[in-house]
VOMAR-458772 format. One line per 2 residues: number of its first residue (from 1); their letters; for each residue y, x, z of N, C-alpha, C, O. Coordinates in steps of 0.1 Angstrom, whole numbers, always signed. Example, Ala and Ser with C-alpha at 12.3 -4.5 7.8 and 13.67 -1.06 7.14 Angstrom:
// VOMAR-458772
1) as) -57:+132:+78:-45:+123:+78:-33:+132:+78:-33:+142:+85; -22:+128:+71:-11:+137:+71:+0:+129:+79:+11:+134:+80
END
This chain:
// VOMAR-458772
1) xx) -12:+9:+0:+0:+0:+0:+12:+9:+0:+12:+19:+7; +23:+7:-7:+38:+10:-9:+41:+9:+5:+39:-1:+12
3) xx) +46:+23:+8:+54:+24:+20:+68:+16:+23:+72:+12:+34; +72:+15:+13:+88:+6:+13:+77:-7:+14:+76:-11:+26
5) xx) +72:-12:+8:+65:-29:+14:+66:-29:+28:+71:-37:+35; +57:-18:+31:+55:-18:+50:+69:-14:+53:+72:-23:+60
7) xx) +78:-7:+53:+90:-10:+58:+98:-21:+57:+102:-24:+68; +103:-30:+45:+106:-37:+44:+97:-52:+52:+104:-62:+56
9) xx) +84:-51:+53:+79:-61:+62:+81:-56:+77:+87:-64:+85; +78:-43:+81:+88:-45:+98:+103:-48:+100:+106:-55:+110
11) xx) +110:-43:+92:+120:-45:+93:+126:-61:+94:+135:-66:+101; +115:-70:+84:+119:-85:+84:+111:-88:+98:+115:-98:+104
13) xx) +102:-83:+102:+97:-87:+115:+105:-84:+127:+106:-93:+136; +111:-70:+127:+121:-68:+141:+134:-78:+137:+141:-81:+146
15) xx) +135:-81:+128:+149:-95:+124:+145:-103:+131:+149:-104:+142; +134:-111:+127:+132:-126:+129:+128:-123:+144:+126:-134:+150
17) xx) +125:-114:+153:+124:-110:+168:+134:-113:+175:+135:-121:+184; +143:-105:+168:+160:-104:+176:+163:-114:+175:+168:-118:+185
19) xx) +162:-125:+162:+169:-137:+162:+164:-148:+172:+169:-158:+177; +152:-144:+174:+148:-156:+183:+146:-151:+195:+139:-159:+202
21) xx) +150:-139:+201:+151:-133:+212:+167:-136:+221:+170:-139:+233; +175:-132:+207:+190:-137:+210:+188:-151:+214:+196:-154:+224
23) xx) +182:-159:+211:+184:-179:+213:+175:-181:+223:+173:-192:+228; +170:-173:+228:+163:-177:+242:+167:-171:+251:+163:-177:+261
25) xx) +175:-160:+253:+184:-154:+260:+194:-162:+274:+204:-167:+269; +194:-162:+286:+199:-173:+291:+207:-163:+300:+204:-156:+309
27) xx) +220:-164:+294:+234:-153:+303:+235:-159:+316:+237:-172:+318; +235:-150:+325:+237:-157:+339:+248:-156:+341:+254:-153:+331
29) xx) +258:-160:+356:+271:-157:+360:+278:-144:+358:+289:-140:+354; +268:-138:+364:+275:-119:+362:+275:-111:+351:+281:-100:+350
31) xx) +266:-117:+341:+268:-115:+328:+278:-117:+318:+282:-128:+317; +285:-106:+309:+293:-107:+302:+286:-108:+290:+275:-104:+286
33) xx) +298:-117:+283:+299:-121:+267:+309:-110:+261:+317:-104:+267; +305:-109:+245:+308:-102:+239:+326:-110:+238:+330:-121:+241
35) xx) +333:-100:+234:+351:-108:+236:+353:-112:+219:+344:-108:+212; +362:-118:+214:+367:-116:+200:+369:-101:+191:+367:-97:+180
37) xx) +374:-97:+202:+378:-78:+200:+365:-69:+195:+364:-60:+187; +357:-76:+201:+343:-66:+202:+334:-72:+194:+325:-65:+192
39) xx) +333:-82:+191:+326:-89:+181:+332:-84:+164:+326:-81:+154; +343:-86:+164:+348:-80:+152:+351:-66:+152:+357:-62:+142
41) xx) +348:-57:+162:+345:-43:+161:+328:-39:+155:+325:-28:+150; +321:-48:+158:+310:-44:+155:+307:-55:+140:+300:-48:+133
43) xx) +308:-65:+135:+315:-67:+124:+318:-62:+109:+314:-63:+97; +331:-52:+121:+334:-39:+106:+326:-29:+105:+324:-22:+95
45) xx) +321:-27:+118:+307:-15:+112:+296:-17:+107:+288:-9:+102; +296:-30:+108:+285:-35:+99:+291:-33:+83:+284:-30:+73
47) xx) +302:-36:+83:+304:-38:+68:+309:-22:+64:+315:-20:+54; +306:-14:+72:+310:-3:+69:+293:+7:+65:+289:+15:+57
49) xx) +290:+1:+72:+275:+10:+70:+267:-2:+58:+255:-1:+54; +273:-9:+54:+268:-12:+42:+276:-6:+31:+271:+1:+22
51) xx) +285:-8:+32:+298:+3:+18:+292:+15:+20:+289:+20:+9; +288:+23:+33:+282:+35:+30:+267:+36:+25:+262:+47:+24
53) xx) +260:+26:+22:+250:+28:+15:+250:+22:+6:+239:+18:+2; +263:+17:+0:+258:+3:-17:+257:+15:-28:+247:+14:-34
55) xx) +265:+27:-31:+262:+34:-39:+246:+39:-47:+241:+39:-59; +242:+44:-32:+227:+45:-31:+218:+34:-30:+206:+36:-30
57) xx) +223:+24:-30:+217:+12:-35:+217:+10:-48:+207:+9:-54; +226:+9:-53:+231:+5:-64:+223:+17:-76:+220:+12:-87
59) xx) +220:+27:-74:+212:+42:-78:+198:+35:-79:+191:+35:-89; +196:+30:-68:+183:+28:-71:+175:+18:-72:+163:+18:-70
61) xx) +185:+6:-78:+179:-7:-82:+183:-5:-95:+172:-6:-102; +191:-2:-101:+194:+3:-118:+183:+13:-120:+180:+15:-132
63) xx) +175:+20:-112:+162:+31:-115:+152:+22:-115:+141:+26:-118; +153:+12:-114:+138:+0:-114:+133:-5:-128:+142:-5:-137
65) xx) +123:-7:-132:+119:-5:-152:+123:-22:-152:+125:-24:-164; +125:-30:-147:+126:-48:-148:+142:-50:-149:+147:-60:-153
67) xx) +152:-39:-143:+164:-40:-145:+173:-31:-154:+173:-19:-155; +182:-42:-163:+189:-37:-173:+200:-35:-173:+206:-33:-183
69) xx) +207:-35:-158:+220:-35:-160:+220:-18:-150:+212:-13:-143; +236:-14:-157:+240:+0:-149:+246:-3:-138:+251:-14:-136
71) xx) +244:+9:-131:+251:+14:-113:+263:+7:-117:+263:-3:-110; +274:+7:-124:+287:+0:-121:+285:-13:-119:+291:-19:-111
73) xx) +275:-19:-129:+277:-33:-130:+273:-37:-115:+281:-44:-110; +260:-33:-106:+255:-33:-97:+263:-31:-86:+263:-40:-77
75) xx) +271:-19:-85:+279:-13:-77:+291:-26:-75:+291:-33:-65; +300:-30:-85:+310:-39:-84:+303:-55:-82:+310:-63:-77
77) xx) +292:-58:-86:+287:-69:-79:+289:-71:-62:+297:-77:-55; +277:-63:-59:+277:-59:-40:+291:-55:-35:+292:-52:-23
79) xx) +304:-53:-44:+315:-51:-39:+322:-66:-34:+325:-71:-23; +323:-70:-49:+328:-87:-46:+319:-95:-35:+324:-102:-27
81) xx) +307:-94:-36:+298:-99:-22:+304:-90:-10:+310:-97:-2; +303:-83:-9:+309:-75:+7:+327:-81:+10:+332:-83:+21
83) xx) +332:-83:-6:+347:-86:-5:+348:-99:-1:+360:-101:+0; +340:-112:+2:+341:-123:+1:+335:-128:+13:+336:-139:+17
85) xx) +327:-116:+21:+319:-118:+33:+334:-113:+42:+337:-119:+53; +339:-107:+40:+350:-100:+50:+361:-111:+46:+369:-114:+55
87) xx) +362:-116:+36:+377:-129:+37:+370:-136:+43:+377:-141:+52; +354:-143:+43:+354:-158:+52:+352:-149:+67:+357:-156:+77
89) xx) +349:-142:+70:+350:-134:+87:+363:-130:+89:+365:-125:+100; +372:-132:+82:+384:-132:+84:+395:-142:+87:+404:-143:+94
91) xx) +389:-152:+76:+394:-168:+84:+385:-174:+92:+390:-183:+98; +376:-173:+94:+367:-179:+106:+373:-170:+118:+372:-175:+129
93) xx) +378:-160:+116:+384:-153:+133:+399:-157:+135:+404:-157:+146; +406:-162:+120:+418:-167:+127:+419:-182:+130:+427:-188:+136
95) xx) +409:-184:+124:+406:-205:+134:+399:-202:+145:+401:-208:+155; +390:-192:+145:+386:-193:+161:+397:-187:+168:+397:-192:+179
97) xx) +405:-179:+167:+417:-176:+178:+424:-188:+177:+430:-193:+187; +426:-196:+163:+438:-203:+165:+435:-217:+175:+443:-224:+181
99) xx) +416:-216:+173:+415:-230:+181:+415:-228:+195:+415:-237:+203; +414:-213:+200:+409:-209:+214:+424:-208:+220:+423:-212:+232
101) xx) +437:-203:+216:+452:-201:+219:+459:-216:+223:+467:-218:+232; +452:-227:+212:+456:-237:+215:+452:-248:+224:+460:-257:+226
103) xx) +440:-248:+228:+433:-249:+241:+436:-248:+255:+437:-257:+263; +439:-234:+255:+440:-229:+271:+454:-231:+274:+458:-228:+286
END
């Protein structure tokens, strides 16, 4: 078996862990929640450590024999996808501040 299969199947296995580890998760009193600040600090590093590997992405799905398009076309695709994930996390953070300012 392809090594990338078996990585790509743990990897979807420790996902669907954490997601349903996160939802059963029951924060007590003394427990802190993540702030607005710190949720969109980790956020941008997410969208940072994906911009640091679309290149080499992009290298190596254009290397695949079933795909006909080049690294640019590839490359500026996953750009506009990364560009459109960071404007709606951008307005979803300014209605959640705007609904959380007008509240309290």
């Amino acid at each position: 078996m392809d090594t990338r299969i078996i990585l790509v199947v743990i990897a979807a296995i420790v996902a669907v862990g954490a997601f349903f580890y996160a939802r059963s998760y029951k924060a007590d009193a003394s427990s802190s929640t993540l702030t607005f600040l710190q949720a969109l600090g980790a956020g941008i590093l997410g969208l940072g450590i994906l911009l640091l590997a679309m290149p080499w992405a992009a290298g190596a799905i254009s290397a695949l024999d079933f795909i006909s398009s080049s690294d640019f076309g590839i490359l500026s695709g996953a750009v506009y996808a990364i560009g459109i994930l960071a404007l709606l996390g951008g307005i979803l953070l300014l209605v959640a501040r705007g609904g959380s300012s007008e509240g309290g």
